[in-house]
Backbone and ligand atoms as CSV (ligand in chain L), in Angstrom:
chain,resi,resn,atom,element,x,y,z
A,1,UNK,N,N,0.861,-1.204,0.000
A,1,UNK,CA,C,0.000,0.000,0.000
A,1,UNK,C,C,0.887,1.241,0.000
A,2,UNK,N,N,0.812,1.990,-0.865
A,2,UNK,CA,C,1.618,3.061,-0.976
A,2,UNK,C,C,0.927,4.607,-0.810
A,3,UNK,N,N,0.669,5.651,-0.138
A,3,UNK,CA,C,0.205,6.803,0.051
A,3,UNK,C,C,-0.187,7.406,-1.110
A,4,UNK,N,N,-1.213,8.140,-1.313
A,4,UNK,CA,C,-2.064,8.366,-2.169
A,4,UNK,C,C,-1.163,10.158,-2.412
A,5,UNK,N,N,-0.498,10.696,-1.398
A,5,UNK,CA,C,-0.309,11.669,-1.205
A,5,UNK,C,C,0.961,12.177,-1.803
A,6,UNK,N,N,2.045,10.928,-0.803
A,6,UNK,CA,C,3.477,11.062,-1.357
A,6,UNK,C,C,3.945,9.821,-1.937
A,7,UNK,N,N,3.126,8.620,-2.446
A,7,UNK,CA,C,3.668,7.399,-2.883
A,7,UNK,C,C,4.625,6.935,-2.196
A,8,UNK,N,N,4.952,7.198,-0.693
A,8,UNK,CA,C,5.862,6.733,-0.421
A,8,UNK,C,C,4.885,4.990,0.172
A,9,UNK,N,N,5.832,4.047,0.867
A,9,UNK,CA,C,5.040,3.033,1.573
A,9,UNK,C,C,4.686,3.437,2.851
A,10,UNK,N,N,3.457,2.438,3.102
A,10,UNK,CA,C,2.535,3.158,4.085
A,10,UNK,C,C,3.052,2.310,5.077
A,11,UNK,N,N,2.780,2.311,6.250
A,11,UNK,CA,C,3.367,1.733,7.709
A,11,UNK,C,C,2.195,1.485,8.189
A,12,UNK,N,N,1.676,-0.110,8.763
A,12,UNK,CA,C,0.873,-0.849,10.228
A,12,UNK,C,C,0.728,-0.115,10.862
A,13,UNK,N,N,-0.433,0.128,11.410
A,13,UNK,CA,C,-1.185,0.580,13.144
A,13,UNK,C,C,-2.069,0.733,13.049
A,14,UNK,N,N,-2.838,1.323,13.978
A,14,UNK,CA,C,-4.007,1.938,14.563
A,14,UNK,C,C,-4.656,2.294,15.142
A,15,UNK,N,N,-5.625,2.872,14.471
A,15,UNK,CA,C,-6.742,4.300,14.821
A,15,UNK,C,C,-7.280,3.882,15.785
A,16,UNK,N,N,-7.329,4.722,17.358
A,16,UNK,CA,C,-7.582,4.407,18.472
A,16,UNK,C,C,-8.491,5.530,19.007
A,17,UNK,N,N,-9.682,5.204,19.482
A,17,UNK,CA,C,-10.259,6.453,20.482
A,17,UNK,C,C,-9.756,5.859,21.743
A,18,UNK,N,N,-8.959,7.163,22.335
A,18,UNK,CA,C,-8.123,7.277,23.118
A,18,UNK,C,C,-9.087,7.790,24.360
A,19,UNK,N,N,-8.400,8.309,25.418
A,19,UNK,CA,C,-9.636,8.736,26.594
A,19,UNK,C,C,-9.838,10.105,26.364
A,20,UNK,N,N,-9.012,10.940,25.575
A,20,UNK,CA,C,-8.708,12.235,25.417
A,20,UNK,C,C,-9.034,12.589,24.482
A,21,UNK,N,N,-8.590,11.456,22.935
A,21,UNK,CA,C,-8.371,11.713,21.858
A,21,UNK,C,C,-8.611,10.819,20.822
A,22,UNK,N,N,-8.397,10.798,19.480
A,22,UNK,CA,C,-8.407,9.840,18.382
A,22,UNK,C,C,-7.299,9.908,18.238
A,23,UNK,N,N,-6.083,8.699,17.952
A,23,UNK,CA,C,-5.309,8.869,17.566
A,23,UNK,C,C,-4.482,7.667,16.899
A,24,UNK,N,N,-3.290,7.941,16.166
A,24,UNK,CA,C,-2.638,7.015,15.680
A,24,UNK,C,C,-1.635,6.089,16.503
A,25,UNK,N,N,-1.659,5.210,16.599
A,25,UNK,CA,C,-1.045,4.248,17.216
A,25,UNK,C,C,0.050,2.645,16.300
A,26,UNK,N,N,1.474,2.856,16.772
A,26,UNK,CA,C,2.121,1.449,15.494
A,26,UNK,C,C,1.532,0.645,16.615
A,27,UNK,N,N,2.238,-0.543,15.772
A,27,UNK,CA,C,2.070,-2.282,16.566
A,27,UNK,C,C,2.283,-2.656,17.541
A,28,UNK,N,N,3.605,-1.816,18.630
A,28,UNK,CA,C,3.817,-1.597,19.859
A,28,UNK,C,C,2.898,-1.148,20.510
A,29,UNK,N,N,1.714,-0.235,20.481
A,29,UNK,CA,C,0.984,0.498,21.218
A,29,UNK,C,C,1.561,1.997,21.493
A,30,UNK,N,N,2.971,2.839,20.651
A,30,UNK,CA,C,3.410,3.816,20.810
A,30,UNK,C,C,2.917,4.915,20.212
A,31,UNK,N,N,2.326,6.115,20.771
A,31,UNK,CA,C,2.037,7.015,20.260
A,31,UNK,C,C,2.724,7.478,19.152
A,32,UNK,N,N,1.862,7.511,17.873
A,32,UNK,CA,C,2.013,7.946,16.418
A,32,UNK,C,C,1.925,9.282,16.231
A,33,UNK,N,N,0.802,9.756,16.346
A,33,UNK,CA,C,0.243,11.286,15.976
A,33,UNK,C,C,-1.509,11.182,16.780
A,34,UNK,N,N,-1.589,12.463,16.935
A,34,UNK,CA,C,-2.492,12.707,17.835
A,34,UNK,C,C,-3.467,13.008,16.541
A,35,UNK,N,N,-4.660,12.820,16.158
A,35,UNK,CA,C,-5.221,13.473,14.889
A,35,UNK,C,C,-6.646,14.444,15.345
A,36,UNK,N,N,-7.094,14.021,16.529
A,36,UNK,CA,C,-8.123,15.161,16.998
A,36,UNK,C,C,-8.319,14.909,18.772
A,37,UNK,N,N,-8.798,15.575,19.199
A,37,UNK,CA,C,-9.002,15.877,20.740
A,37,UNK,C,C,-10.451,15.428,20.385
A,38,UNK,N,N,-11.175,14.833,21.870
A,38,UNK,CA,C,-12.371,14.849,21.749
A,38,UNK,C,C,-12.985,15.201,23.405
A,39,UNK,N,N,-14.115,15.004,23.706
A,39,UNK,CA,C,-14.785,14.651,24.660
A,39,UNK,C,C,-15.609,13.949,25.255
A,40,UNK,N,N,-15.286,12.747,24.747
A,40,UNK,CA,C,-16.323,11.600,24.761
A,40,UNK,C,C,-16.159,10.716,26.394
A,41,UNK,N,N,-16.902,10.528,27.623
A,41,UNK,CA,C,-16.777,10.299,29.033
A,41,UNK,C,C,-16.223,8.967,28.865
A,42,UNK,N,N,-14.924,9.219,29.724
A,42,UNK,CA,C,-14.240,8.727,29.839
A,42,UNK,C,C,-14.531,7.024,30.178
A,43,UNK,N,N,-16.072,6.713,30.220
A,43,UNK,CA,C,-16.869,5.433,30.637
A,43,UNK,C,C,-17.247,4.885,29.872
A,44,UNK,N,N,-17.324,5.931,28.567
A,44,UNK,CA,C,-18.427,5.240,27.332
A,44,UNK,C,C,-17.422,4.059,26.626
A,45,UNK,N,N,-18.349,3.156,25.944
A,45,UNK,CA,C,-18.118,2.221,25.243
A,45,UNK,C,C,-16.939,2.463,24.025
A,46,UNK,N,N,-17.305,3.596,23.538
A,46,UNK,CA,C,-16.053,3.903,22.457
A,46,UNK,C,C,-14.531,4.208,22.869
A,47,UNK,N,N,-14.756,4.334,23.998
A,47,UNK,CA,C,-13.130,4.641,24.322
A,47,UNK,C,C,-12.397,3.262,24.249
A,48,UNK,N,N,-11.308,3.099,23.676
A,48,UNK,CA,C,-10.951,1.857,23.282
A,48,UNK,C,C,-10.828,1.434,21.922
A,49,UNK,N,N,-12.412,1.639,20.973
A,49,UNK,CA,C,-12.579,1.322,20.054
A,49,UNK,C,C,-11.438,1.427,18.810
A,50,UNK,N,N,-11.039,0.866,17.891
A,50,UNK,CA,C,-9.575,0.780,16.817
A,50,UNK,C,C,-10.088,0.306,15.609
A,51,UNK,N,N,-9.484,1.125,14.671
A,51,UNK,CA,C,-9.450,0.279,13.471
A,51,UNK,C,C,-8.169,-0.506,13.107
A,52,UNK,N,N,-8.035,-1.217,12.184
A,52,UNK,CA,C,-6.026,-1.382,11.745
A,52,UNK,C,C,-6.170,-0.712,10.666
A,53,UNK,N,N,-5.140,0.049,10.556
A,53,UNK,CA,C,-4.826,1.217,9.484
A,53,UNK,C,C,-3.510,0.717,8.642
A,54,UNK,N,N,-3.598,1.585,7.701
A,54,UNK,CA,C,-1.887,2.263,7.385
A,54,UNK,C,C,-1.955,3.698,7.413
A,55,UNK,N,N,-0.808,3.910,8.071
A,55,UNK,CA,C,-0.597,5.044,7.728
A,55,UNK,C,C,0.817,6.157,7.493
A,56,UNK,N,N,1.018,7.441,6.988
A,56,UNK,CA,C,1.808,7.883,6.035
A,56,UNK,C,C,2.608,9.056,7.041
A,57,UNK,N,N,4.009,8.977,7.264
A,57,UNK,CA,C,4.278,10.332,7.894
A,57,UNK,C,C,4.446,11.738,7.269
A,58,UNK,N,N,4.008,11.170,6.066
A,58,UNK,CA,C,3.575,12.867,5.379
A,58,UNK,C,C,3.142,13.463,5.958
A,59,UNK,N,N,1.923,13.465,6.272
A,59,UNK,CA,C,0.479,13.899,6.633
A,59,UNK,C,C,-0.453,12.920,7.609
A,60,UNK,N,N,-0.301,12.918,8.724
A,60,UNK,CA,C,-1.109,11.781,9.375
A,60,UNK,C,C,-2.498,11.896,9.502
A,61,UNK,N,N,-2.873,13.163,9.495
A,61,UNK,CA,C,-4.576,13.408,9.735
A,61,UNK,C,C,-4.956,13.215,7.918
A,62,UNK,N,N,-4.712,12.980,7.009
A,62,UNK,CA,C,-5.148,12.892,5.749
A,62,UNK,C,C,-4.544,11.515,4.966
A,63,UNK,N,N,-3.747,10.693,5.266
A,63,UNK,CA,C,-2.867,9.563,4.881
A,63,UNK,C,C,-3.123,8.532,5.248
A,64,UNK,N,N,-4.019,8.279,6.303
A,64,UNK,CA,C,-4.237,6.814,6.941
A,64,UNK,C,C,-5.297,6.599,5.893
A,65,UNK,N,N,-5.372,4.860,5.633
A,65,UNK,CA,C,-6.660,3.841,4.923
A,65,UNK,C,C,-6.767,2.667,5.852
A,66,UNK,N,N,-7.960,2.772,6.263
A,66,UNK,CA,C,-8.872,1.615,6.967
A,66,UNK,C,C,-8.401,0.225,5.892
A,67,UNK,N,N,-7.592,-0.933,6.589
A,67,UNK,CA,C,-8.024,-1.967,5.740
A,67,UNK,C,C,-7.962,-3.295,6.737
A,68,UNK,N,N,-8.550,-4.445,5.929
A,68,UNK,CA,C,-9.401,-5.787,7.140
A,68,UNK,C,C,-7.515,-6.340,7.416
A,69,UNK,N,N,-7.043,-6.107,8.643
A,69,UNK,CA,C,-5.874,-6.759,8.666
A,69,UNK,C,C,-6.282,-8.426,9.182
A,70,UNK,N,N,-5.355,-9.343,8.910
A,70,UNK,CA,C,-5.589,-10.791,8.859
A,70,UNK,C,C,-5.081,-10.944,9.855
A,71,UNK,N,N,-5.726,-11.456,11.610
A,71,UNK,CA,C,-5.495,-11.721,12.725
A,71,UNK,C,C,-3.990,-12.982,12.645
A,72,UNK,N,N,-3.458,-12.518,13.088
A,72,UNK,CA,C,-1.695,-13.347,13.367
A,72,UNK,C,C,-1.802,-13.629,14.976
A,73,UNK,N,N,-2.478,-13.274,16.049
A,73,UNK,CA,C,-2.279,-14.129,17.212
A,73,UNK,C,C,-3.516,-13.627,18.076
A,74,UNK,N,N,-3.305,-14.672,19.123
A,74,UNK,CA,C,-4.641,-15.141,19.899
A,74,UNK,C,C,-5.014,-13.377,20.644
A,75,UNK,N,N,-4.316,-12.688,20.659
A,75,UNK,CA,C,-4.445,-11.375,21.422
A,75,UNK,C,C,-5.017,-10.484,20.930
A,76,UNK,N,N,-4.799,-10.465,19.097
A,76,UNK,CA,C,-5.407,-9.895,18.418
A,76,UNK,C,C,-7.070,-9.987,18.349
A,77,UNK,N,N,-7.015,-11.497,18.332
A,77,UNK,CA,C,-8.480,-11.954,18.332
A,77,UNK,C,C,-9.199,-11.503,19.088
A,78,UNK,N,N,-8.583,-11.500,20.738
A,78,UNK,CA,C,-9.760,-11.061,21.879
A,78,UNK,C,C,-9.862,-9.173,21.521
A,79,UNK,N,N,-9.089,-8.627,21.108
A,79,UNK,CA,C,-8.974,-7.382,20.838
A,79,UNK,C,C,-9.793,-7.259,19.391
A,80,UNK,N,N,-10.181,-8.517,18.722
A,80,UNK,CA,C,-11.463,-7.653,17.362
A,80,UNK,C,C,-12.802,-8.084,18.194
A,81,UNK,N,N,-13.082,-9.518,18.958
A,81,UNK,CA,C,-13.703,-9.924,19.100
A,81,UNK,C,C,-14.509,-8.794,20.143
A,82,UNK,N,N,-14.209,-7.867,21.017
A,82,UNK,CA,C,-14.348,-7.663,22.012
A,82,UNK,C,C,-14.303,-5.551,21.790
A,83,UNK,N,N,-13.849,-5.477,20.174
A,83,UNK,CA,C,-13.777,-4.066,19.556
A,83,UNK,C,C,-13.202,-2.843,20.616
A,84,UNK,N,N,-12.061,-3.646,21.319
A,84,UNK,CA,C,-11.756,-2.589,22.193
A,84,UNK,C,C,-9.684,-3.153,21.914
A,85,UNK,N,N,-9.091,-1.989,22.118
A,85,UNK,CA,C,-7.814,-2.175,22.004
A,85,UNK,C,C,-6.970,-2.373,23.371
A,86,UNK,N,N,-7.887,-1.757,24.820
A,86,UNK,CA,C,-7.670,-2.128,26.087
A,86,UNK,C,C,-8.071,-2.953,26.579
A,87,UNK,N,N,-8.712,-3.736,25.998
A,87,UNK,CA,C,-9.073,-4.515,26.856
A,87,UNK,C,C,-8.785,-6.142,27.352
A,88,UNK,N,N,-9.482,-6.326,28.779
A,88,UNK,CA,C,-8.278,-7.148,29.639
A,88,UNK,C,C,-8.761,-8.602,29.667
A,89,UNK,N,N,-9.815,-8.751,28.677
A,89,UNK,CA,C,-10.609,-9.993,28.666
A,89,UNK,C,C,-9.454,-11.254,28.196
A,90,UNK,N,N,-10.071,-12.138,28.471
A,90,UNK,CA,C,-9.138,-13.143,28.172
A,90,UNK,C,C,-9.847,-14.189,26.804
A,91,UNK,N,N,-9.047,-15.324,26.208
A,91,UNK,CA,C,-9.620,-16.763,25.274
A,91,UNK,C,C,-10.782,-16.966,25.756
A,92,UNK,N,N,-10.913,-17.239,27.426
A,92,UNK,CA,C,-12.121,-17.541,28.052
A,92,UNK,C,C,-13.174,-16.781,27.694
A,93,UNK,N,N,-12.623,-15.387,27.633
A,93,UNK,CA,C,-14.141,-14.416,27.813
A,93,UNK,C,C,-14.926,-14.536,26.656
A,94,UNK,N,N,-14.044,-14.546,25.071
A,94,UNK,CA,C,-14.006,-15.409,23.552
A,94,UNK,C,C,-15.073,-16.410,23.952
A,95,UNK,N,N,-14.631,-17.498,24.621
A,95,UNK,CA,C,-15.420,-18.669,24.320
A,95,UNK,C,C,-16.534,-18.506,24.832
A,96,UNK,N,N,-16.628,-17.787,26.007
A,96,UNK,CA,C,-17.832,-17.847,26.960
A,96,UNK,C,C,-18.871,-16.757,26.210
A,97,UNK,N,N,-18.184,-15.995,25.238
A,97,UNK,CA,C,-19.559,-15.412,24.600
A,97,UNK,C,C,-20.208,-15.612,23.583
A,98,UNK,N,N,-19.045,-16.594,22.857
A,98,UNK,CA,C,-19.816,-17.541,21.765
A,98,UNK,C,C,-20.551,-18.537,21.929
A,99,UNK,N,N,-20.116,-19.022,23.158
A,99,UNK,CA,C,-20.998,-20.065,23.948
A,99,UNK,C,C,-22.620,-19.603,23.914
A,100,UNK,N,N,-22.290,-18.445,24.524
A,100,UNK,CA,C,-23.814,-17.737,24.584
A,100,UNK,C,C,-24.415,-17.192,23.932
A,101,UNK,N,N,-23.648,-16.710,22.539
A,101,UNK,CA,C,-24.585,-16.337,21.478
A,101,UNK,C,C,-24.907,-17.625,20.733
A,102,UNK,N,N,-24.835,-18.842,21.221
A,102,UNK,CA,C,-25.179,-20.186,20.056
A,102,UNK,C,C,-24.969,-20.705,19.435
A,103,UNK,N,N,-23.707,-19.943,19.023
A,103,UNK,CA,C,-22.729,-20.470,17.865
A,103,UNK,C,C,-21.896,-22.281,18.225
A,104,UNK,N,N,-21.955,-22.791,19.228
A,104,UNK,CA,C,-21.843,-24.029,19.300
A,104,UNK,C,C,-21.217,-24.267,20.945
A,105,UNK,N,N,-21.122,-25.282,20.959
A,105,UNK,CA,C,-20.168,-26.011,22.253
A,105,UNK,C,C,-18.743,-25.018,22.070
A,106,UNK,N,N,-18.095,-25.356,23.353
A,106,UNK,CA,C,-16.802,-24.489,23.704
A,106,UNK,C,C,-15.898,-26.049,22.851
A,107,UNK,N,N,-15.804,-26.850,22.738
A,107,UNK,CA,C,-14.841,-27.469,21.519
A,107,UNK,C,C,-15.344,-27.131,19.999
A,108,UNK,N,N,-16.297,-26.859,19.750
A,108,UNK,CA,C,-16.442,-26.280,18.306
A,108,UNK,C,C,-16.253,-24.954,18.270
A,109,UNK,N,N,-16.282,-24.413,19.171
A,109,UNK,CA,C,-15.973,-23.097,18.501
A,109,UNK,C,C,-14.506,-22.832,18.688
A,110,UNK,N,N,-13.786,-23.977,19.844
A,110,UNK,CA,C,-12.696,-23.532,19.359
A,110,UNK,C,C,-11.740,-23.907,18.263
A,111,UNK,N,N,-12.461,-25.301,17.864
A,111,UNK,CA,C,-12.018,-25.837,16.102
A,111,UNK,C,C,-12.400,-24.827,14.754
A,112,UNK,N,N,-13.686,-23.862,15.620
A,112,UNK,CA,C,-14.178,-23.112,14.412
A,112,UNK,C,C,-13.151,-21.941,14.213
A,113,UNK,N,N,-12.796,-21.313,15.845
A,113,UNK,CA,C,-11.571,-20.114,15.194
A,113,UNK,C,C,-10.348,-20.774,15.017
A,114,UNK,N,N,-9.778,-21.831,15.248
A,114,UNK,CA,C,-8.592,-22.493,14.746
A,114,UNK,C,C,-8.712,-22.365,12.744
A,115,UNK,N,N,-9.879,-23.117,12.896
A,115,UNK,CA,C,-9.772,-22.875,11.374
A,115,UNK,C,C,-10.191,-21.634,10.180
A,116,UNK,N,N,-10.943,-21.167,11.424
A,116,UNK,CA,C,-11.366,-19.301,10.884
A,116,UNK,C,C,-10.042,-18.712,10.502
A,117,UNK,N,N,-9.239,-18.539,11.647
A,117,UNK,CA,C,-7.972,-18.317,11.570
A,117,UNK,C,C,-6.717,-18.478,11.382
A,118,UNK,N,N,-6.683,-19.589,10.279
A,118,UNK,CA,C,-5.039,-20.187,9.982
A,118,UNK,C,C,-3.829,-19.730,10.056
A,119,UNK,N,N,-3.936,-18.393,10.096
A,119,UNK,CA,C,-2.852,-17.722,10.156
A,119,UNK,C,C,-2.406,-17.328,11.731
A,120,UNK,N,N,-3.335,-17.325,12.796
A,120,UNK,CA,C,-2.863,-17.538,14.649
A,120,UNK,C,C,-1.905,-18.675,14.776
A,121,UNK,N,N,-0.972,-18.451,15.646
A,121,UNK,CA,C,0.046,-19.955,15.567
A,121,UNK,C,C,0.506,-19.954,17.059
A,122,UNK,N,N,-0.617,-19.139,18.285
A,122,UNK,CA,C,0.086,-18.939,19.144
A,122,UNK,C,C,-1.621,-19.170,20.735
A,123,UNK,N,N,-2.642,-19.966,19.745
A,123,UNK,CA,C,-3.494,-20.709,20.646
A,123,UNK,C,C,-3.116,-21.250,22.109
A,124,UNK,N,N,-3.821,-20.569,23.059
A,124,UNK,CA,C,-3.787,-21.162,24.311
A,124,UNK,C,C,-4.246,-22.029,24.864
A,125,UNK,N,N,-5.001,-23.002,23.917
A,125,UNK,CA,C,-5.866,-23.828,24.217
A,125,UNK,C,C,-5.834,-25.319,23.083
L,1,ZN,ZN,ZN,2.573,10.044,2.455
C-alpha cells in the first residue's frame, strides 16, 4: 500500500479512540500522531474502540486507509472480538460469549476459530 499523497510506503497501526483523543497508534501500542481531541466520558463504550490502518508520515490526519488486517495471534483476536484495544478480557471471555450467542459447544468453537484463523500460531488452548 503506498500513500495516495506522497507514494511513499505506508506503515501498520491503529486508529484508536483514546480517553482524550483519536489517535494514531504502530504495533507496539506507541504514540504515532495525535489526529483530533475529543470529549467523549471517559466510561463510554467507544473509548478503546480501533481500526487497523496504514498510515503515512507525510500527513497523518489525511494519509491513513482503513483496511481488514488478517489476525496473526490469539491477542489480536480477543482485541477484534471484544472491539476494544484495552481490553483485559481473556480466550475464556471469547469462548464464553460464543458459547452464549449459540454459535456451538466451547470445543467447536474452538475448532471453528482455529480454522477461521489459519494464520494464529500462538493458541492457548
Ligand atoms: Zn505520504
Amino acid at each position: 500500500m503506498n500513500c495516495k499523497l506522497c507514494n511513499q510506503v505506508m506503515v501498520v497501526g491503529k486508529y484508536v479512540c483514546n480517553t482524550n483523543d483519536y489517535r494514531i497508534i504502530d504495533n507496539n501500542n506507541n504514540l504515532v500522531s495525535i489526529i483530533e481531541s475529543h470529549d467523549i466520558p471517559s466510561d463510554d463504550d467507544e473509548i478503546g474502540e480501533y481500526i487497523d490502518v496504514y498510515y503515512c508520515s507525510c500527513d497523518y490526519k489525511r494519509s491513513y486507509e482503513k483496511y481488514e488486517k488478517q489476525i496473526e495471534t490469539e491477542q489480536e483476536l480477543i482485541k477484534r472480538v471484544f472491539e476494544n484495544i484495552y481490553t483485559t478480557k481473556t480466550i475464556n471471555d471469547v469462548l464464553v460469549k460464543m458459547v452464549d450467542a449459540g454459535l456451538g459447544t466451547t470445543e467447536e468453537i474452538k475448532n471453528m476459530l482455529k480454522s477461521s484463523n489459519p494464520s494464529v500460531t500462538d493458541w492457548s488452548f
